[in-house]
BARO-885681 format. One record per residue (C-alpha): x, y, z; residue in one letter; residue number from 1. Coordinates in Angstrom, 1 decimal. Each point is the difference from the previous one (the first is absolute). Layout:
X Y Z A NUM .
...
This chain:
14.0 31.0 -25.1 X 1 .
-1.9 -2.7 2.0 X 2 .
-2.0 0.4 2.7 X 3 .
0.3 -2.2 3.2 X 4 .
-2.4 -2.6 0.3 X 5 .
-1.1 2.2 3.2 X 6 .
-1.4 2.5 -2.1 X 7 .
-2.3 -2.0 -1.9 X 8 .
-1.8 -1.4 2.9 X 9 .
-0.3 2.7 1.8 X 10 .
-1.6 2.0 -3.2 X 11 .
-2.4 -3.6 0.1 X 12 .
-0.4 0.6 3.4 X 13 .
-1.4 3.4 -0.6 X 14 .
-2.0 -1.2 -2.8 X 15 .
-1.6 -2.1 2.5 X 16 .
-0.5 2.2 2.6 X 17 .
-1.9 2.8 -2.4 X 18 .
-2.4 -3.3 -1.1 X 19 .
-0.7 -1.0 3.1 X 20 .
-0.7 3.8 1.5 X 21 .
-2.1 0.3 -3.0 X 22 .
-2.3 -3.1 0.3 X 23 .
0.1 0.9 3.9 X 24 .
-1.7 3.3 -1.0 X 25 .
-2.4 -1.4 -2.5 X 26 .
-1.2 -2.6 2.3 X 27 .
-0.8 2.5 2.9 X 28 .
-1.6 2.3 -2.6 X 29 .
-1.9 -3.1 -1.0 X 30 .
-0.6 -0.8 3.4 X 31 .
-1.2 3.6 0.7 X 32 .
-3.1 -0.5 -2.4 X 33 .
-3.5 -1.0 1.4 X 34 .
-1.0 -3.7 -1.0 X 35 .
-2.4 1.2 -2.0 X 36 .
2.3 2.1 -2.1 X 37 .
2.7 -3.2 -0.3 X 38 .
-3.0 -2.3 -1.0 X 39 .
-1.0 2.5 -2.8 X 40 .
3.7 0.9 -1.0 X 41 .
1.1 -4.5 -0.4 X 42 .
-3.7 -0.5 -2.1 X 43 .
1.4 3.2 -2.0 X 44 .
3.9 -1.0 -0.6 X 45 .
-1.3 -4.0 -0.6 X 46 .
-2.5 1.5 -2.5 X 47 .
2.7 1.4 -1.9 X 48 .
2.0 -2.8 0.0 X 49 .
-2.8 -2.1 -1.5 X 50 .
-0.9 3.1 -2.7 X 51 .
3.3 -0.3 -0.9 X 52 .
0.3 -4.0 -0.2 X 53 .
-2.9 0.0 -1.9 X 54 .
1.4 2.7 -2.3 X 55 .
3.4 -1.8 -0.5 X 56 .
-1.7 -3.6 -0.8 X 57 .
-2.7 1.8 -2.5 X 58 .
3.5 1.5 -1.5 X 59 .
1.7 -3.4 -0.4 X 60 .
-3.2 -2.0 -1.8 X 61 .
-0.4 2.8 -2.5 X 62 .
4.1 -0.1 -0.6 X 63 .
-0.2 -2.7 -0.8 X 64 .
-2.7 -1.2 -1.5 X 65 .
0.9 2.4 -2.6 X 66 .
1.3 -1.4 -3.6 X 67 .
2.8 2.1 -0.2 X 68 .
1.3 -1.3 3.0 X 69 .
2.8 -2.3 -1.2 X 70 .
3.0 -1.0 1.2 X 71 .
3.5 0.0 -2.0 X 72 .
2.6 -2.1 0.2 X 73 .
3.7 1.2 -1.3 X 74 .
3.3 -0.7 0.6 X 75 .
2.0 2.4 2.2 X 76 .
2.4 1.8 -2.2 X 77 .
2.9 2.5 1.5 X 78 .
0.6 -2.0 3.4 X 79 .
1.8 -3.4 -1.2 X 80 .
2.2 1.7 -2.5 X 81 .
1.5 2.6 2.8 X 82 .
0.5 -3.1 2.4 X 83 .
1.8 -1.7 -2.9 X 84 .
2.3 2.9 -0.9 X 85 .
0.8 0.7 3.9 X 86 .
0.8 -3.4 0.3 X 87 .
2.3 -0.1 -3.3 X 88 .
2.1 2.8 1.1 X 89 .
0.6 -1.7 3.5 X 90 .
1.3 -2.7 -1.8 X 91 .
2.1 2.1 -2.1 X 92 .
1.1 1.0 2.8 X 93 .
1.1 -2.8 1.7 X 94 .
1.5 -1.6 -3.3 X 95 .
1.9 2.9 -0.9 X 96 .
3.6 -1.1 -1.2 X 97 .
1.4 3.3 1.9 X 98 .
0.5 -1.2 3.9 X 99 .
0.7 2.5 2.3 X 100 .
């Protein structure tokens, strides 16, 4: 059974409302910290991020700068032949000497 289109909005709606009450309660946690404390706690998160950038990068240049790192090339196999027998028995369909 489908539900009214008034249902899914308001389940968006409360979607909404939860993210919202939760960024309102982070950012008066966050407001709640001394300066000193939010100065140390960005130069920590924006640390990580760059640890990790630098992590991800030195991952990508050893990838592939490795000489097993090739790439192959082959034909698709499976899909064509199912779209060519779905489309054969619609047409068999459709040409079928029994009319109803």
């Amino acid at each position: 059974m489908l539900k009214p289109l008034n249902a899914k909005s308001n389940g968006m709606k409360k979607l909404r409302d939860k993210i919202e009450h939760f960024v309102l309660t982070t950012e008066i946690h966050w407001k709640a910290l001394s300066v000193e404390k939010q100065r140390l706690l960005t130069k920590v998160f924006f640390g990580g991020y760059c640890l990790l950038t630098v992590i991800v990068i030195i991952h990508v240049i050893v990838s592939t700068g490795q000489k097993s790192n090739t790439i192959s090339i082959d034909h698709i196999d499976g899909i064509s032949t199912k779209l060519v027998e779905k489309a054969s028995e619609q047409n068999n369909l459709i040409e079928s000497p029994i009319k109803k």
